[in-house]
N, C-alpha and C positions, 0 to 999 in steps of 0.2 A: 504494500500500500504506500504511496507517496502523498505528495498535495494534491496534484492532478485529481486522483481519488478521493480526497476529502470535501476537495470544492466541489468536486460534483455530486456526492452526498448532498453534503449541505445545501447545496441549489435546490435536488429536488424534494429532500423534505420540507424547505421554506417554500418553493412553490404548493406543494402540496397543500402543505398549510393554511397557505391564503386560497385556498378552493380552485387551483388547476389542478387538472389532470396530467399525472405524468407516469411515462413510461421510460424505462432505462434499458437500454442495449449495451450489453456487454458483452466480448469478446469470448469471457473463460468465466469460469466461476473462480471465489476467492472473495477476498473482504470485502470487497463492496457490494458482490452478489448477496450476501450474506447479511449485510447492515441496510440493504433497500429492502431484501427482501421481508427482515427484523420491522420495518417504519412503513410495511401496508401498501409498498411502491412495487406495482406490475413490472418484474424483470424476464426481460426476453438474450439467453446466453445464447449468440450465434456467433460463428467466425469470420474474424474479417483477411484470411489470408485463403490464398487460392483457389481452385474449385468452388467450394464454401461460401464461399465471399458471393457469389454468386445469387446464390440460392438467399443467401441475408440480403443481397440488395432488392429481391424481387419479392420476399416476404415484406422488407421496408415500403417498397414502393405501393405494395395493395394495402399492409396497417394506413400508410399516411393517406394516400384517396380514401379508403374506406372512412378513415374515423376524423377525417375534415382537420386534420393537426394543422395546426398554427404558427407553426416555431420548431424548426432541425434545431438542434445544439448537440457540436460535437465536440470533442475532446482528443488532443494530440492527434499527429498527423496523418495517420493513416484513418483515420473517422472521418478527418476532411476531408480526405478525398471520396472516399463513398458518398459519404453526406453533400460534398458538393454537386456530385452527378446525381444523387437521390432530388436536391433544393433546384437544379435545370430542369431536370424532366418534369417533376409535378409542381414547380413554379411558387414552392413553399419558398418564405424567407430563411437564411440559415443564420446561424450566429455560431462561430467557431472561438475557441477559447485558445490560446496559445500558450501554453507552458513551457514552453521550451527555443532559447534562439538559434532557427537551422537555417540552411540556407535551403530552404523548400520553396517549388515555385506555385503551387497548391495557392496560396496565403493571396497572392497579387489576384489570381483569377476569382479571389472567392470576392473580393473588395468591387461591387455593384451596386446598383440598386436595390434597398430592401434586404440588403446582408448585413453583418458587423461582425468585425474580430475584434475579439477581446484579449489584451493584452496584460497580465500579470503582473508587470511590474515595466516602469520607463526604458528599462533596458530593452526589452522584447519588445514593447511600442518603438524605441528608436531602430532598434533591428527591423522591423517590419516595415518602417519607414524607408530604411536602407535598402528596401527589396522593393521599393516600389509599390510601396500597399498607400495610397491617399489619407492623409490625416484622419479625414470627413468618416472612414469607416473603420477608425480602430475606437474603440473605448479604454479606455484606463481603468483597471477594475485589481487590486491589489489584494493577492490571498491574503487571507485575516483567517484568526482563529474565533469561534464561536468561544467567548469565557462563560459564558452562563452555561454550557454543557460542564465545565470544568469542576471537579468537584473542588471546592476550596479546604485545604489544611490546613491545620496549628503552624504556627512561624515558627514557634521556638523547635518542634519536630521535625517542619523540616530542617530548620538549619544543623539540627542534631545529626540526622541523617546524611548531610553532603560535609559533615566534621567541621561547620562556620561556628566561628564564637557569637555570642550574641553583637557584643561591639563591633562584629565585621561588616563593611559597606560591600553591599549585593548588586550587579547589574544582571540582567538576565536576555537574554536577545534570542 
């Protein structure tokens, strides 16, 4: 499990939340098949490599006509790219989330009308920038941790714990 996988948790239980409908396609099973499927969130494990991939694009393509979706969002680079020829053919918006700075050419073609890439952190906006992606369709959107799932601890235990004296100055990052 990395960020990638966190934020996209997190997205779809807050979406959920506020009354959308969401579905999660995932590649394998694993944590987060496991944590959507824990939070009431319909998950569909298909492959996106070879043959396979196939068969997920043309199951995607009859879920999105059939049930009128609203909104692709995908996740690292090889979802873009399905997702991008999934958001051509049935003329959904797509919104692509970028984790990571590659030099993929995926990211320029996705930047149109009625798309958005979501950029991580200023570094992957400037990278995307450098690749030729328009200002007008990148958003600035910075992983953040939910603290309210966090369970809070005793100070003096933790500092027990990592061997701090009490008088010791703590940064934490």
């Amino acid at each position: 499990m990395s960020g990638a996988e966190r934020i996209t948790l997190n997205l779809c239980q807050h979406l959920q939340s506020s009354g959308h409908h969401v579905d999660l396609v995932c590649p394998s099973e694993g944590w987060l098949t496991r944590q959507a499927s824990g939070s009431k969130i319909p998950v569909h494990v298909m492959s996106l490599r070879g043959l396979e991939s196939l068969k997920t694009f043309l199951f995607l393509r009859k879920f999105v006509k059939e049930n009128k979706v609203d909104v692709i969002h995908s996740h690292l680079t090889r979802a873009a790219y399905h997702c991008y020829l999934l958001s051509r053919i049935t003329g959904t918006p797509l919104v692509t989330s970028v984790h990571v700075a590659n030099g993929d050419k995926i990211y320029p073609r996705i930047a149109r009308e009625g798309n958005k890439l979501v950029a991580v952190s200023s570094f992957i906006a400037g990278t995307l920038i450098g690749r030729g992606v328009p200002f007008k369709f990148i958003e600035l959107i910075y992983n953040g941790t939910d603290f309210h799932k966090i369970a809070r601890t005793d100070r003096q235990n933790t500092r027990f714990e990592l061997g701090l004296e009490p008088e010791d100055f703590v940064i934490g990052v």
